[in-house]
C-alpha positions as CSV (number, residue, x, y, z in Angstrom):
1,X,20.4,4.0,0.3
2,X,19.3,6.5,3.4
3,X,17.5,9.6,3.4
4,X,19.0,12.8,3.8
5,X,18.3,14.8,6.8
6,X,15.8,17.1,4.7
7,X,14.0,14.2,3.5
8,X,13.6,13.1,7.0
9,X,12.7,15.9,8.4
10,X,10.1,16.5,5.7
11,X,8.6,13.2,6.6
12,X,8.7,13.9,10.6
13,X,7.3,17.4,10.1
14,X,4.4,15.8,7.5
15,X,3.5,13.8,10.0
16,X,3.1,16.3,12.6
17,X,0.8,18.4,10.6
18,X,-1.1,15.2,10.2
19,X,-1.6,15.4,14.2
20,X,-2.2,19.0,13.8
21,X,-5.1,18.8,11.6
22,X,-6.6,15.3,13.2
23,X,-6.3,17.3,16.7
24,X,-8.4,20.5,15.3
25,X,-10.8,17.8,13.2
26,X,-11.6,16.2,16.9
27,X,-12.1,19.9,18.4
28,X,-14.3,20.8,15.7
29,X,-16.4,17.5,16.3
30,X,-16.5,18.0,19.7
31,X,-17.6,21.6,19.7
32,X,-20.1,20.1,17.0
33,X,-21.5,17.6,19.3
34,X,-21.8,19.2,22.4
35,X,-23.8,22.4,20.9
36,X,-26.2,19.2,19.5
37,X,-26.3,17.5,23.0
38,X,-26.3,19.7,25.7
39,X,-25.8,16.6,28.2
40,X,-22.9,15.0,26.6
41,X,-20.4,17.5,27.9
42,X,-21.6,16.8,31.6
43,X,-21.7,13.3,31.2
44,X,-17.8,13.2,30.2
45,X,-17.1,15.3,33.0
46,X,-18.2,12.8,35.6
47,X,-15.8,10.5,34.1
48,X,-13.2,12.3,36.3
49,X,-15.6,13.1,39.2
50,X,-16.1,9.3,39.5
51,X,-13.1,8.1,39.0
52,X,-11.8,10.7,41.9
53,X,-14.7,9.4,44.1
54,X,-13.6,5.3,43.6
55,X,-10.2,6.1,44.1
56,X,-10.7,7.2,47.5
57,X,-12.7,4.5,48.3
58,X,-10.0,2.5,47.2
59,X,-8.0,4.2,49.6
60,X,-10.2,3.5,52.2
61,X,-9.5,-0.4,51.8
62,X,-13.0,-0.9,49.5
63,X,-11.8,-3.5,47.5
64,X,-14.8,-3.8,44.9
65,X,-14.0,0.0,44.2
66,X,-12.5,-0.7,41.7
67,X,-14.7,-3.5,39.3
68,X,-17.3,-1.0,40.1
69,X,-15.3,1.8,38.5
70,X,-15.1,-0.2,35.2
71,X,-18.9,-1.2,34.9
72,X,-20.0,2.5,35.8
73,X,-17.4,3.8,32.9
74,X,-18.4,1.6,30.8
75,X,-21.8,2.6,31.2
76,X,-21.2,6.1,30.8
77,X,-19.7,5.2,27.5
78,X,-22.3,3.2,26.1
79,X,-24.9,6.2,27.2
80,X,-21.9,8.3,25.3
81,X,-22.5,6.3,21.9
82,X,-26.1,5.8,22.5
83,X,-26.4,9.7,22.5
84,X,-24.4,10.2,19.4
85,X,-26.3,7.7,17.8
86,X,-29.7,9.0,19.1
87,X,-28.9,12.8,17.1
88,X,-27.7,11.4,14.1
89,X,-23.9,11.2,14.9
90,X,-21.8,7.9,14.2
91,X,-21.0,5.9,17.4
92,X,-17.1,6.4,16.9
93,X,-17.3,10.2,16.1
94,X,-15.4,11.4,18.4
95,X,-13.0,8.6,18.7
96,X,-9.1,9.4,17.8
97,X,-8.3,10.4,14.3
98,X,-6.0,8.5,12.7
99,X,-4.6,8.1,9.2
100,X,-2.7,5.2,10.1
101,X,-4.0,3.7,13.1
102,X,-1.3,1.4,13.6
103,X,1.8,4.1,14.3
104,X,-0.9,6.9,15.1
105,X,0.6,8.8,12.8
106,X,4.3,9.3,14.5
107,X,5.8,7.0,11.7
108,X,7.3,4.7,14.3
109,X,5.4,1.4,15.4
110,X,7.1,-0.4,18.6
111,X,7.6,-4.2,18.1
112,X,6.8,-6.8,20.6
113,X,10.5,-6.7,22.4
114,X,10.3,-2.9,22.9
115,X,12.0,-1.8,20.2
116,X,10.8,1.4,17.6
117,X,10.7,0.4,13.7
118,X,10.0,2.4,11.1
119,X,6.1,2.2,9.7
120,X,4.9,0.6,7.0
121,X,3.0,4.0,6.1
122,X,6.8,5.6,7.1
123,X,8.3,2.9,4.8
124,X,6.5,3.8,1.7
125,X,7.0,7.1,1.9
126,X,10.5,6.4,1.8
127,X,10.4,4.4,-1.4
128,X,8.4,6.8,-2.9
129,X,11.3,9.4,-2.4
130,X,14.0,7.2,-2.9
131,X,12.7,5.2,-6.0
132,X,11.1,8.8,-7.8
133,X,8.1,6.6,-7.7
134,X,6.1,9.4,-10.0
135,X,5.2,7.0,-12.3
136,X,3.2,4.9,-10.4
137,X,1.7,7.9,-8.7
138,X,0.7,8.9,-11.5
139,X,-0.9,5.3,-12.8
140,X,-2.7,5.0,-9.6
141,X,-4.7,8.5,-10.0
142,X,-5.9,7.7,-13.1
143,X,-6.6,3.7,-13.2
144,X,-8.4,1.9,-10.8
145,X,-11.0,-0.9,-9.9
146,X,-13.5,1.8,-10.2
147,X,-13.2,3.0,-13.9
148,X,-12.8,-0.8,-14.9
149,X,-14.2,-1.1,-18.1
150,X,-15.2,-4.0,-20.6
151,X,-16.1,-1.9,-23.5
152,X,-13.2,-2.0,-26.0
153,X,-13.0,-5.9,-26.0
154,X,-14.9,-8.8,-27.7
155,X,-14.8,-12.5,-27.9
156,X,-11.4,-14.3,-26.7
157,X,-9.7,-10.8,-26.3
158,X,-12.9,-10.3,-23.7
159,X,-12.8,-13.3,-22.2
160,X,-8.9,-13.2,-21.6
161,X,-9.2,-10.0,-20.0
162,X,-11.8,-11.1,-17.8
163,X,-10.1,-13.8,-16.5
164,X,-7.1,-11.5,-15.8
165,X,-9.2,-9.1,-13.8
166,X,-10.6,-12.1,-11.7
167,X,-7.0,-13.4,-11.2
168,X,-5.9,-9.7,-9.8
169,X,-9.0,-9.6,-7.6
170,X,-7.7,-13.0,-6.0
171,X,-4.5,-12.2,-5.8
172,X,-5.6,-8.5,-3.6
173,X,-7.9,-11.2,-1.8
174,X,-5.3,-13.9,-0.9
175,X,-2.0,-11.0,-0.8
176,X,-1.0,-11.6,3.3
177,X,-1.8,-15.3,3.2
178,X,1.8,-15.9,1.6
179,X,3.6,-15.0,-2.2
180,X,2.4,-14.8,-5.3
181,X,3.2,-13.3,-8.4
182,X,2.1,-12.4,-11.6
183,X,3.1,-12.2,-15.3
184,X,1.3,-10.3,-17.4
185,X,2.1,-10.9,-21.1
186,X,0.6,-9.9,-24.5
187,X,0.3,-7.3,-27.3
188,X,0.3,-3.6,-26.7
189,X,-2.4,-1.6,-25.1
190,X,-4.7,-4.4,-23.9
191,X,-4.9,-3.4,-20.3
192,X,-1.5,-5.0,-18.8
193,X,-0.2,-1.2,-16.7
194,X,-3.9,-0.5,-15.9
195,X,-4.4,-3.7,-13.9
196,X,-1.5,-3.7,-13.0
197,X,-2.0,0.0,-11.7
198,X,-5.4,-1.3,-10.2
199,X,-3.3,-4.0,-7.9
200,X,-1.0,-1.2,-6.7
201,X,-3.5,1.2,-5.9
202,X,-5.5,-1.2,-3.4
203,X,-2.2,-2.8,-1.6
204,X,-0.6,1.2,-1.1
205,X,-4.8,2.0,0.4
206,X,-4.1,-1.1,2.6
207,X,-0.4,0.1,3.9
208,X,1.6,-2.5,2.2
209,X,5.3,-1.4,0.6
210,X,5.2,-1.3,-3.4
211,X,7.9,-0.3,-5.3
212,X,7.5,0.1,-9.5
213,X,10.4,0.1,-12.2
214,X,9.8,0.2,-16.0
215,X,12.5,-2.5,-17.2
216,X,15.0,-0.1,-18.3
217,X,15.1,2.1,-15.3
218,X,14.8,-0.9,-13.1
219,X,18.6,-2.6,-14.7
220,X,20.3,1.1,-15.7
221,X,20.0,1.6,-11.8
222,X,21.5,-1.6,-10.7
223,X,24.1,-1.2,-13.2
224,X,24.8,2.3,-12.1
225,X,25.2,0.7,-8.4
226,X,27.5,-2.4,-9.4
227,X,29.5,-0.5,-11.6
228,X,30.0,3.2,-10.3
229,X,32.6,2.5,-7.3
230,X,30.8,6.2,-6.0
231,X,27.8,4.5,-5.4
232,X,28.7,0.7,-4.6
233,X,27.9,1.5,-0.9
234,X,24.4,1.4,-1.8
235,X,23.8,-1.0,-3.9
236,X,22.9,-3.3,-0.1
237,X,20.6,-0.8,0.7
238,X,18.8,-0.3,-2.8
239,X,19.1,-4.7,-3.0
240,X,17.6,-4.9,0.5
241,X,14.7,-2.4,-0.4
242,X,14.1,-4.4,-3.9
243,X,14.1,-7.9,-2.2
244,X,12.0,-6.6,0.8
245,X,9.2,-4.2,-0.1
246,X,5.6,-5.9,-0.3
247,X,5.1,-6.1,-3.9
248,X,7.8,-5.4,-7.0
249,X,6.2,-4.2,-10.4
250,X,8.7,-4.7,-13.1
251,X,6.6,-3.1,-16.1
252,X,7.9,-3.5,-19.7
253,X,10.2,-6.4,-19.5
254,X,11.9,-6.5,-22.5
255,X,12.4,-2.9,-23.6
256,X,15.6,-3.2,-21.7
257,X,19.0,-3.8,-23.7
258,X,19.5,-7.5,-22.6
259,X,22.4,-9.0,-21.8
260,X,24.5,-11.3,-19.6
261,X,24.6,-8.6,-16.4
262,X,20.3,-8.2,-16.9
263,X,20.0,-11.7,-17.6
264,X,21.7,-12.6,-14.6
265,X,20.7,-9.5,-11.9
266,X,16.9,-10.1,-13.2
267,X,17.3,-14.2,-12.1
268,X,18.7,-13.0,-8.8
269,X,16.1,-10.6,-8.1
270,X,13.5,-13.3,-8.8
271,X,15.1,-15.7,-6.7
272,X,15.7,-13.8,-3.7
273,X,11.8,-12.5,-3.3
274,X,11.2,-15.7,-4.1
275,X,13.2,-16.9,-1.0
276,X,11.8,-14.2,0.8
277,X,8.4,-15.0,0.3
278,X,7.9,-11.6,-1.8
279,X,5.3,-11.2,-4.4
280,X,6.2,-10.1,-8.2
281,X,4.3,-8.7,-10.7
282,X,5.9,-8.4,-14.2
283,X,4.7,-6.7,-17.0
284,X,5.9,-7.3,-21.1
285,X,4.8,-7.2,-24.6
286,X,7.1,-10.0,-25.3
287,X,5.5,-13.7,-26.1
288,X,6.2,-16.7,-24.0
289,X,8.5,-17.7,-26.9
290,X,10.2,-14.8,-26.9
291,X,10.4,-14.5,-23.0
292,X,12.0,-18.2,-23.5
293,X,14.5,-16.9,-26.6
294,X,15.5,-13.9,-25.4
295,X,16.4,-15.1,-21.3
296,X,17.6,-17.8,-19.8
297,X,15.9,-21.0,-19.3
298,X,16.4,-20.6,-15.2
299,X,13.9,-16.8,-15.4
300,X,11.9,-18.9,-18.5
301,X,10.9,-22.0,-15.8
302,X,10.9,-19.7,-12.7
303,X,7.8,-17.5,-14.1
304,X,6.3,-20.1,-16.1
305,X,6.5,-22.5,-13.0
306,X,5.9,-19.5,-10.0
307,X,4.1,-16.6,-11.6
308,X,0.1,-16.8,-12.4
309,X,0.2,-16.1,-16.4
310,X,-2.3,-13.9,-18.1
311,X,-2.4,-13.6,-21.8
312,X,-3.4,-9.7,-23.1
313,X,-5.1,-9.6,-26.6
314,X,-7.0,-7.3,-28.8
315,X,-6.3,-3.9,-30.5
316,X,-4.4,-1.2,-28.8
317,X,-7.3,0.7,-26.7
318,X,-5.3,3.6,-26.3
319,X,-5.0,4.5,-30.1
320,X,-9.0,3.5,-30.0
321,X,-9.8,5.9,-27.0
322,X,-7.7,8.8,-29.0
323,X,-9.8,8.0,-32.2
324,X,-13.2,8.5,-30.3
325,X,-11.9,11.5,-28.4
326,X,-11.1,13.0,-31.9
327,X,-14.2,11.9,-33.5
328,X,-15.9,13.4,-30.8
């Protein structure tokens, strides 16, 4: 699946009014720091003086012109960030302002050989239009590491959800060193999609590709591609993107109507990431004995012998947080 040319070109353009504004944010601090230290400003403009003056002594046949260039600059830019520091100003305030330092903010990184790829910053702005990732926009606003809260559980329900939040904390800690995945399991409203929303929250901040499904969305739209002979030309593309991005979230497993295509299209999924060293993170209400019942025994032993399993218990915390807001 490709963009159109608007969606493109409303990528290309965001990015340029990222420059735009990171260009007037570096004015502004400039203006700001040269009104605060008169001196600054002349001590930047005999970057250029100097460098004029070494290069004609270069010319002349000096030959330690130029290793005397790079200590004098370099002095003048330690005196640079002693000066910022000295009147209160970071030592990198004036330094480029990026939002992703690693494509500048063009979109476009250039690989080792020369060649221009797509960003990862690029990348996940394309999933996001592609994939209508509203939902997980959505999840990420509202539930994070820092609301985390271990109010609404007790005893073994408290316990198990500690041990789940300590697991996700490990797996954001240990995320590039290879894949993992994780299978979150239990009853209803015990804090599965908020942890879950907590894991994609700090690996989108980081730059890394994360695409969410609920179940049912997740195998209507790879039946819709299989099936619809209108769309089979994507189904590569759409396969390639769900194999490849960073992290899959497959929330709700079991919701779906199941069957011998899911059963089969779900195993597939899981093994390719798998071969592509591709982390997972599944989401259900379902029990192990139901996972085990209701799939078959391939998916059962692959995420009870690949995933990290946490076990949700305790009442449904939504329907308490509604009674206390109406108490209230």
């Amino acid at each position: 699946m490709a963009l159109s040319n608007s969606q493109y070109e409303a990528i290309i353009k965001g990015y340029q009014r990222t420059r735009d504004e990171n260009r007037a944010l570096e004015e502004a601090r400039r203006r700001e720091v040269c009104e605060a230290i008169p001196e600054y400003l002349p001590l930047c403009e005999s970057v250029s003086t100097l460098s004029i003056a070494r290069a004609k002594r270069m010319l002349e046949g000096d030959e330690a012109a130029l290793s005397g260039l790079h200590e004098e600059l370099a002095g003048i830019s330690r005196r640079r960030r002693s000066l910022l520091a000295e009147h209160g100003f970071p030592a990198d305030y004036l330094d480029p302002v990026y939002r992703c330092p690693d494509c500048q903010d063009t979109g476009y990184v250039t690989s080792p050989e020369g060649l221009k790829a797509k960003c990862h910053c690029f990348r996940q702005q394309e999933i996001s239009i592609l994939y209508a990732q509203s939902h997980i926009q959505e999840l990420i606003e509202r539930e994070n590491f820092s609301v985390l809260s271990y109010e609404f559980y007790q005893g073994e329900d408290l316990r198990r959800f500690q041990a789940a939040v300590d697991i996700s904390r490990r797996f954001l800690q240990e995320f590039e060193g290879g894949c993992q995945n994780l299978f979150f399991f239990g009853t209803v409203g015990t804090g599965k999609s908020f942890l879950s929303g907590c894991i994609a929250r700090e690996l989108l901040q980081r730059g890394n590709s994360v695409i969410y499904f609920s179940a049912v969305s997740l195998f209507d739209t790879l039946s819709r591609y299989t099936f619809d002979g209108r769309l089979k030309d994507g189904l590569q593309d759409f396969c390639e993107d769900l194999y490849g991005c960073d992290l899959l979230i497959i929330d709700d497993l079991g919701t779906e109507i199941t069957n011998s295509f899911v059963t089969s299209t779900l195993f597939s999924c899981l093994n390719e990431r798998h071969l592509r060293g591709k982390s997972t993170l599944i989401s259900t209400n379902l029990s192990l004995e139901e996972l085990r019942d209701r799939y078959s025994d391939r998916i059962f032993s692959r995420i009870t012998s690949s995933f990290t399993l946490c076990n949700f218990t305790g009442p449904d915390i939504r329907i308490l947080k509604k009674r206390l807001a109406s108490a209230t």
